[in-house]
C-alpha positions as CSV (number, residue, x, y, z in Angstrom):
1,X,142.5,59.0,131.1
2,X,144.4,58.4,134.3
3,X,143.8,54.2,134.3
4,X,145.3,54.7,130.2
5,X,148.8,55.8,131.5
6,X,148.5,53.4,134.0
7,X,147.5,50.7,131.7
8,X,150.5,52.0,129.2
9,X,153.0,51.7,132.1
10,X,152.1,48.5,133.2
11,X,152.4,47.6,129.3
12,X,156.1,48.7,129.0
13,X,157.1,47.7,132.6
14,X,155.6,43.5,131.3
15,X,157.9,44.2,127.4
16,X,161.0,45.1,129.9
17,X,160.3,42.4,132.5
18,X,159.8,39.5,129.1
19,X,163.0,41.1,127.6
20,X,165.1,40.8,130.8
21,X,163.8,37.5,131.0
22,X,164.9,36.3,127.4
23,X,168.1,37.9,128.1
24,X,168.5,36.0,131.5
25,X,167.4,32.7,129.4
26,X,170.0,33.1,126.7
27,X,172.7,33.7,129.5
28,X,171.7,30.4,131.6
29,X,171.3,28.6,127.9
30,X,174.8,29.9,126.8
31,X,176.3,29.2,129.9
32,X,175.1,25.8,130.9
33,X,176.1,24.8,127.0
34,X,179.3,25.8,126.9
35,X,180.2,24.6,130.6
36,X,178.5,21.6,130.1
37,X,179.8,18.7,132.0
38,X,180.8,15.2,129.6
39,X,178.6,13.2,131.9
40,X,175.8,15.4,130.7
41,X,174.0,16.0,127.8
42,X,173.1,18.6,125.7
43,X,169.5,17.6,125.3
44,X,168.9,18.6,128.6
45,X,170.3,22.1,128.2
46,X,167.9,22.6,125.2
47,X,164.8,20.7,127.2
48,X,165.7,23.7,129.8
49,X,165.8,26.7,127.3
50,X,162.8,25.2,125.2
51,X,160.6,25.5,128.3
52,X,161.8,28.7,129.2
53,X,161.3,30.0,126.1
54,X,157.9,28.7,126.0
55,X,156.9,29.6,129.4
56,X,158.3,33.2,128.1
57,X,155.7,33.1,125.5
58,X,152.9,32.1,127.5
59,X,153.2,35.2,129.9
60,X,153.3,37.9,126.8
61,X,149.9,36.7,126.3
62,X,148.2,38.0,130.0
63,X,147.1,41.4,130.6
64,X,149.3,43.5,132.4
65,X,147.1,43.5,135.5
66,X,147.1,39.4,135.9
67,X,150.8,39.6,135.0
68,X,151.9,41.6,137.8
69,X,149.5,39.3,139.9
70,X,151.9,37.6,143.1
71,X,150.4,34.6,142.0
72,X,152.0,34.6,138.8
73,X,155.1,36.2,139.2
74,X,156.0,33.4,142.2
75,X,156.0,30.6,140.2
76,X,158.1,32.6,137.6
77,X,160.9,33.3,139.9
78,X,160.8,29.8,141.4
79,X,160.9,28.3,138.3
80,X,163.8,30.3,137.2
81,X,165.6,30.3,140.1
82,X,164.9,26.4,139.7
83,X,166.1,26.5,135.9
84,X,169.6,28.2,136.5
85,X,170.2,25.9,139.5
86,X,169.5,22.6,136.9
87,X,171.3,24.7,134.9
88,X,174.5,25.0,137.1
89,X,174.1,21.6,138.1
90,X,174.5,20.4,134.2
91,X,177.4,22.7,133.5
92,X,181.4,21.9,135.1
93,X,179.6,24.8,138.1
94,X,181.2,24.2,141.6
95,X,180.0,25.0,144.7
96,X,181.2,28.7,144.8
97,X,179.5,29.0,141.2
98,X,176.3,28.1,143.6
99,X,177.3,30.4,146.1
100,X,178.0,33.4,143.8
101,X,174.2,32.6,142.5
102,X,172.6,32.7,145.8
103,X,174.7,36.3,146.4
104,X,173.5,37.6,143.8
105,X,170.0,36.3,144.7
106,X,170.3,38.2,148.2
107,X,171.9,41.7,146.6
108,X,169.1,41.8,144.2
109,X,166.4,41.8,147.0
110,X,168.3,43.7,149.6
111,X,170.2,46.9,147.0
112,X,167.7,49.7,145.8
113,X,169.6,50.8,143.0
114,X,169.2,49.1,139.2
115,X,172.2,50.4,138.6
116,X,174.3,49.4,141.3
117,X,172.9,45.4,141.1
118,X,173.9,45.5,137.7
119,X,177.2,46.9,138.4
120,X,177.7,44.4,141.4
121,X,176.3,41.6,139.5
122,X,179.3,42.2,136.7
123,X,182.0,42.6,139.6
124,X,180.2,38.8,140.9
125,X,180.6,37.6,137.8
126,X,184.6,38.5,137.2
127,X,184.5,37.1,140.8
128,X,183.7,34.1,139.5
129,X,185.5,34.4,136.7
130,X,188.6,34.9,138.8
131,X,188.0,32.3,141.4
132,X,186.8,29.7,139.1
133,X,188.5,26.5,138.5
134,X,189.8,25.3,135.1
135,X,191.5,27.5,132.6
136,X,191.3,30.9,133.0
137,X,190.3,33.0,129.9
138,X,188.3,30.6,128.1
139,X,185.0,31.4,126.7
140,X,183.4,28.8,129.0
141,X,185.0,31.0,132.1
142,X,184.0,34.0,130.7
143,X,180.8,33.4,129.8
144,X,180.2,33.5,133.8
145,X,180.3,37.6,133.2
146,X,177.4,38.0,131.4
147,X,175.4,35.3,133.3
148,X,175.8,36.8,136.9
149,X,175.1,40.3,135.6
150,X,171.8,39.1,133.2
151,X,170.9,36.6,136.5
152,X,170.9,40.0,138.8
153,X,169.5,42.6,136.6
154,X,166.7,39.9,135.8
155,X,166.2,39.6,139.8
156,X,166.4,42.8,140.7
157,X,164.0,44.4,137.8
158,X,161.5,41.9,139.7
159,X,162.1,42.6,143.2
160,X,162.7,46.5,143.5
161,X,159.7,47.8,142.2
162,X,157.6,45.7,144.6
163,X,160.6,47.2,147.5
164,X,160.3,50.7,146.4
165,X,156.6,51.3,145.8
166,X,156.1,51.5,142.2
167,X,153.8,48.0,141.3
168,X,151.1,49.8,143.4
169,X,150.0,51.8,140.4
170,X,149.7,48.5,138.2
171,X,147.5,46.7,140.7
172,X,144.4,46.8,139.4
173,X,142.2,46.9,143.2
174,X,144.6,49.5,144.2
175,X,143.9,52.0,141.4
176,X,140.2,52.1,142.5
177,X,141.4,52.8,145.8
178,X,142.5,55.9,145.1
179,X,138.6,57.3,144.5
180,X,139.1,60.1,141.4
181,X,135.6,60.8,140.5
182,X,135.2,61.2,136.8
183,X,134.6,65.0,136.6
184,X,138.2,65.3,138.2
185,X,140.0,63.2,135.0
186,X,138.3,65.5,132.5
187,X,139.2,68.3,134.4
188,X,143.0,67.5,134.1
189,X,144.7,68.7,131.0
């Protein structure tokens, strides 16, 4: 009964993870195609969000316990911190665009609190916003809003669990580690 609730947690803690995910992909999408640069084209914006998407779909098919394996989660946030960078690099993004990115990056590792990255990640984004060059209250300029907060939530929603504790019950070794004998499960009510 005890591995069940585990198993169930791990379950909804992978739906939230590949929903953040497809949110954070429909930011990067949205924003990369409406800054897009004339030199560049669209194609590549689409190549980007078609592999994402795919990639997406490929990791709601592993179980929970090879999901929240190191080995697959690296390449995941490699690969999308790779993807928004291609991404930026496609789109009208100057360097402080870059550097807002990489902040957020570093405040999702280093703040403990869901809320609070998600609340800085908006203030990042108006940053941006604010700071920007081109015409201010487009939707192109806006658009960098939603991105830096879905970029940070998405970060964070990776990183903090592993910070504050809470992947140990999803690791499959580690649950046998804890050495309940079978008579004490029944036993509980």
């Amino acid at each position: 009964m005890v591995q069940r609730v585990k198993q169930a947690d791990a379950v909804s803690r992978k739906q939230a993870f590949l929903f953040s995910r497809y949110v954070q992909i429909f930011a990067v999408g949205a924003l990369a195609l409406v800054e897009i640069a004339k030199a560049s084209s669209v194609v590549w914006v689409a190549a980007i969000v078609t592999v994402a998407l795919a990639s997406n779909v490929v990791l709601g098919r592993e179980s929970p316990s090879r999901f929240f394996d190191p080995r697959m989660q690296a390449p995941v946030l490699v690969s999308d911190a790779a993807m928004i960078s291609f991404a930026l690099m496609l789109s009208r993004a100057s360097q402080e665009s870059f550097l807002f990115f990489f902040f957020v990056l570093i405040m999702a590792a280093k703040v403990e609190s869901m809320a609070l990255v998600g609340i800085c990640g908006a203030i990042i984004g108006f940053a941006s916003f604010l700071l920007g060059s081109g015409d201010s209250w487009t939707s192109p300029t806006l658009m960098r809003i939603p991105f830096m907060f879905a970029t940070s939530v998405f970060f964070a929603y990776v990183v903090l669990p592993e910070r504050t504790g809470e992947m140990l019950t999803f690791d499959g070794p580690r649950i046998e580690k804890l050495s309940v004998k079978p008579t004490e499960i029944r036993e509980l009510p």
